[in-house]
C-alpha positions, 0 to 999 in steps of 0.5 A: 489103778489100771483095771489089768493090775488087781489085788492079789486079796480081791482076786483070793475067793473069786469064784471059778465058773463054767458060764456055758453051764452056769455053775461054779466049779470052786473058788480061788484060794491061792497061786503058783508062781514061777520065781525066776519070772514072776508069772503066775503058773497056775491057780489053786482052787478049793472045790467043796468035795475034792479039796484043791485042784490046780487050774493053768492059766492057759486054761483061764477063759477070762478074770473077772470082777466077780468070776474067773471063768473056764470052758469045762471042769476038765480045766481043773487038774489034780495037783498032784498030775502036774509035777512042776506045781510041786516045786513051785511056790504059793503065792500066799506065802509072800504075804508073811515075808519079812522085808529086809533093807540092804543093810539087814534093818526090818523094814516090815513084811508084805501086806499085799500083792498087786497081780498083772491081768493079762488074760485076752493074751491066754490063748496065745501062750503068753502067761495070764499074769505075773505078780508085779509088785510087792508092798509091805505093811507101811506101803514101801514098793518092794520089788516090781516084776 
């Protein structure tokens, strides 16, 4: 597989760190996603004491194996501060669809979520990554982004 393409259930528990002060700031707990586009908006974070906060992928340094990293703890906002977050879907949500053919016959639900990295284009306004494909439990392409 591509190393830009990754599981969407291998990024989900990703620490988020701040390498200049070699803390972790919170782990990776779900995304926003824009429907009309695929692209990720922004990722939700689990910090320890303060519950979710929301990190925009403009403010992504980068997606690692084992991290995603960001300049500073100021990259993690409120979600409540950012008003588009509350009419935007979580990515998590996708995994319990029911997958209908065209004809109404179950087909299954989705089981995983591939992610697009393209986080060396953050800074210059290109979003981080869209979810490109979805499989559904038996392993049928459902929908390529």
């Amino acid at each position: 597989m591509d190393n830009s393409i990754r599981n969407w259930l291998d990024l989900r528990g990703l620490a988020v760190t701040i390498p200049g002060e070699g803390r972790s700031v919170g782990k990776v707990d779900d995304f926003y996603y824009k429907e009309d586009t695929n692209a990720v908006y922004a990722l939700r974070v689990k910090q320890r004491i303060y519950g979710f906060k929301a990190l925009a992928t403009s403010a992504i340094s980068t997606i690692g194996p084992d991290a995603v990293t960001v300049a500073n703890e100021q990259m993690l906002i409120d979600e409540s501060n950012d008003g588009e977050l509350s009419q935007l879907p979580l990515g998590n949500n996708l995994l319990s669809y029911k997958v209908l053919s065209e004809s109404g016959t179950l087909l299954g639900t989705v089981g995983n979520i591939l992610h697009r990295s393209a986080c060396s284009l953050a800074h210059s306004g290109i979003s981080v990554g869209r979810w490109s494909n979805l499989f559904c439990e038996r392993g049928d392409r459902l929908r390529e982004g």
